[in-house]
C-alpha positions in Angstrom: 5.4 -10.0 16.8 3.4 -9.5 19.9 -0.5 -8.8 20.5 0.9 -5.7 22.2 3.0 -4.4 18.9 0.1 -4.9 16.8 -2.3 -2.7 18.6 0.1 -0.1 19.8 0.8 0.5 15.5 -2.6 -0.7 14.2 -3.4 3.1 13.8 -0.3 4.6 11.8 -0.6 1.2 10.0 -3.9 1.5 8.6 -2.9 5.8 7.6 -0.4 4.1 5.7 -2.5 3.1 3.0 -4.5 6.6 3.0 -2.5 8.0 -0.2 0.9 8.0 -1.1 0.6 11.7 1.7 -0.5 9.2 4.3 2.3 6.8 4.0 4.6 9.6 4.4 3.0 10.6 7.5 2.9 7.4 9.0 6.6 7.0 8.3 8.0 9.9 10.0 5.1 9.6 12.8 6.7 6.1 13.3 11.1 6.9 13.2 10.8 8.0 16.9 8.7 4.7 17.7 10.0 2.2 15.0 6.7 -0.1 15.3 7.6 -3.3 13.9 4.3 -4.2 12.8 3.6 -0.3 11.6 6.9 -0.2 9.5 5.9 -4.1 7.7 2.8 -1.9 6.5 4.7 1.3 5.6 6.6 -0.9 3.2 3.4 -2.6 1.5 1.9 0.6 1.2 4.8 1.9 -0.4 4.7 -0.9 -2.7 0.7 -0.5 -3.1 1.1 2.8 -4.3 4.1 2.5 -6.7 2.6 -0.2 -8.3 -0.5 2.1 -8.8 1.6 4.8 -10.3 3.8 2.7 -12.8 0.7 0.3 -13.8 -1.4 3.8 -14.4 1.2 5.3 -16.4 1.5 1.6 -18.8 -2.4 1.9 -18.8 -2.2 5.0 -20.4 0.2 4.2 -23.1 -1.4 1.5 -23.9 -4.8 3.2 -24.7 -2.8 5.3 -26.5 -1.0 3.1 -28.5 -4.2 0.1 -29.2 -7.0 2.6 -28.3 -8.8 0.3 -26.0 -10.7 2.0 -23.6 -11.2 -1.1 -21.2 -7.6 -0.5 -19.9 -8.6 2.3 -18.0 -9.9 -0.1 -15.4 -5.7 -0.7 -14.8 -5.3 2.2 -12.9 -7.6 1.1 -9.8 -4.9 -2.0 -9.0 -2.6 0.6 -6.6 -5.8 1.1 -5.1 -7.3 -1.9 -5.2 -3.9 -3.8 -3.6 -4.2 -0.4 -0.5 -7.3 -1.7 0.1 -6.6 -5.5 0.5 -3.1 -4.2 3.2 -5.5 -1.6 4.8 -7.8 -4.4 5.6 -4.5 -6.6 6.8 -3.7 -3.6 9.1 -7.3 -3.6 10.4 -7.4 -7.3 11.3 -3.9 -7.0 13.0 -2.7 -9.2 10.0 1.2 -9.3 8.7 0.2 -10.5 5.1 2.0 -9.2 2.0 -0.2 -7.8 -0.6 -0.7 -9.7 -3.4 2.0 -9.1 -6.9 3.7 -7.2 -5.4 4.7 -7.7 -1.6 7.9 -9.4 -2.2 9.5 -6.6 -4.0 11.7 -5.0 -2.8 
C-alpha cells in the first residue's frame, strides 16, 4: 500500500472506529472510492465493535449468574480494541487489532 493510499483514506479510517454509526458512515462514504487502506480499517472496526457487543452481553450474564461486580469492567474491551485501530489509522499503520483481527 502506497504513502499516497494511506493519506488519501487516513480520514474515513480513523471515523471508522467512532461507533458502530461511524463505521457505517465510513463504509458507504468509501464504496464510490474503495480505499484500500480505509476498507482494512472498516473491517477492524467492525470486528472492534462486535467484539464489544457480544463480550458486553457475556459480561452481563455473568454478573448475573456469579454476582461479581468486577466483570463490568468487560464491556470497555470493544472500546478499548477501537482505540488501539483508531490510533493504527492515525499513525498510517495496517496492524490488526489485537484478539480479534484475524476473524473473519
Amino acid at each position: 500500500m502506497n504513502h499516497n493510499t494511506i493519506e488519501e483514506g487516513k480520514t474515513m479510517a480513523i471515523i471508522s472506529y467512532i461507533t458502530l454509526l461511524g463505521t457505517l458512515v465510513a463504509y458507504f462514504m468509501n464504496r464510490g472510492k474503495n480505499n484500500e487502506f480505509t476498507t482494512f480499517h472498516i473491517g477492524q472496526a467492525l470486528r472492534a465493535w462486535i467484539t464489544g457487543i457480544v463480550v458486553g452481553f457475556i459480561a452481563k450474564l455473568l454478573i448475573m449468574f456469579t454476582g461479581i461486580g468486577m466483570l463490568g469492567y468487560l464491556q470497555y474491551v470493544g472500546l478499548i480494541l477501537a482505540i488501539i485501530g483508531a490510533l493504527n489509522a492515525m499513525n498510517g499503520k495496517v496492524e490488526k487489532i489485537p484478539l480479534v483481527g484475524d476473524i473473519g
